[in-house]
Each structure stands twice: as C-alpha cells, then as structure tokens.
N, C-alpha and C positions, 0 to 999 in steps of 0.2 A: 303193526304192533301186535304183538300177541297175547292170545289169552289164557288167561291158565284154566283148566278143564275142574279146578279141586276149590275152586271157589263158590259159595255161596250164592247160587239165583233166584232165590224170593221165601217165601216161607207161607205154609197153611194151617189154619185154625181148624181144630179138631172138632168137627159138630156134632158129633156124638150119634151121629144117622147109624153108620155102619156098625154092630155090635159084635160080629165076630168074622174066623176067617174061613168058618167049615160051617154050611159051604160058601165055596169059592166066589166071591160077587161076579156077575156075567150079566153082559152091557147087550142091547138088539135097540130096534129102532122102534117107533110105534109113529101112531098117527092121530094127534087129539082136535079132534071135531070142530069147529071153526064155533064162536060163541054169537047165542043167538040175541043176546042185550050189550053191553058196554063189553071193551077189550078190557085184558085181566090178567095178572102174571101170576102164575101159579109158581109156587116155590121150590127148591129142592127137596127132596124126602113129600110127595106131595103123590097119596096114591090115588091112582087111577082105575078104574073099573073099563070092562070093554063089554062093547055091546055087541050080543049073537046077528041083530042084524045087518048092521053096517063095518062090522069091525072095526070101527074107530072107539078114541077110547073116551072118557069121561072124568072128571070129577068125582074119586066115591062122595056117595052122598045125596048126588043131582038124583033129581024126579024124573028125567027123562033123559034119553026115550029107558022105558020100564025092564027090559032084560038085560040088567048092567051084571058084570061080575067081577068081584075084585082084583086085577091080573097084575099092576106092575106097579114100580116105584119109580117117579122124575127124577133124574140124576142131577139136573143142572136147574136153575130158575130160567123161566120162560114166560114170554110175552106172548098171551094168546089173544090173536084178534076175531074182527068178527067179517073179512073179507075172504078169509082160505082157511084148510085145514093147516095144522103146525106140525113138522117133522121133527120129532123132539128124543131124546138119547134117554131109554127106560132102562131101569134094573129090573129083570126079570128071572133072577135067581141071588140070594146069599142071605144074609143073619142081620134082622135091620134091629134097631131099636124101638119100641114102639111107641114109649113116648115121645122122638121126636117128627113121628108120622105126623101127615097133615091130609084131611079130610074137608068137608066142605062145611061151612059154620054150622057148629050145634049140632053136628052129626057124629056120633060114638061110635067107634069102629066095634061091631059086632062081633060073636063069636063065630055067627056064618062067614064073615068077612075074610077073620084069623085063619079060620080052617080054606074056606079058597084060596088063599094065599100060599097058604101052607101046602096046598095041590101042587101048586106051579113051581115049590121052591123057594119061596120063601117065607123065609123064618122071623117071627117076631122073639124079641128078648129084652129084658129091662139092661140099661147101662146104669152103674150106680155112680156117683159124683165122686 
C-alpha cells in the first residue's frame, strides 16, 4: 500500500525558546558533568555554564566547581544521572528568548551572564505573547 508523501505526520507546540532567525540557530554537542546528589532532568531552554577546568558543562547557577561560564543552551530535556557524564545536543549560537531560559532555582541570570552569552553567540530577546 502506498503512502502519500503530502500528508500530515504530527504537529509541534511553539515554546517560545527560539526568538529569532539572525542569527542562524547552530546545534554542537557538549558534555554535562555527572551529578554529584540525586539524578535530575534538566529541561529544554536550560543554560549551561562550562567550566575552564574540566570542560564539562554545568547548571548556570551551581556553586561549583567556581570557574563556570555562561556558554550554551539544552536543546532537548535530559535526564542527568549521577553514574557518567551525559552527552547531550547544545545551542551554541542564535536569538533565544530570555524569559523562557532556565537557570538553577533562585538564580537571576546576570548581566555578566547576558554579555558571555552574547560572546559565544548568543543572543537574548523578549518574545511578546
């Protein structure tokens, strides 16, 4: 039986992460540090800081270890455990929204933050409803 190529195969909810198209979103891989209390699933739009000595990345936010820096954004949700590091799909360049950033509780994304971000490539911007 054959299928027809013009038909409809599933449909996605617009979450308002992405804010624009310049520039261009560009996807790379990272590597988030195995957790050192209970596994934990970090969400999409959920940035990450990278630390100078291990080059793995972090939670913005976490206390340690002390040289974090703001570098990229989780594309997808992930389940991060505490037996290995997790190989996980980072946005590390385009136009994200900043309210729908995700940080670690109670932690305000900074104007240091902004601006390292904004080093790498990425851009923060408001999406209006």
């Amino acid at each position: 039986m054959a299928k027809h190529l013009n038909g409809k195969i599933g449909s996605m909810e617009y979450d308002k992460l992405i804010a624009g198209m310049t520039p261009p979103v560009k996807v790379a891989s990272g590597v988030i540090a195995k957790l050192t209390g209970a596994a934990a699933t970090y969400s999409r739009g959920t940035v990450l800081a990278k630390s100078a000595a291990d080059g793995k990345l972090y939670l913005l936010g976490s206390e340690t270890p002390e040289d974090l820096t703001p570098d990229c954004i989780l594309c997808d949700d992930e389940e991060i455990g505490t037996d290995a590091d997790a190989n996980v799909a980072v946005y590390v360049m385009g136009c994200f929204n900043e309210n729908a950033l995700i940080a670690k509780a109670e932690y305000d994304i900074t104007q240091a933050d902004r601006d390292a971000l904004r080093e790498r490539g990425i851009y923060l911007s408001q999406v209006m409803d």
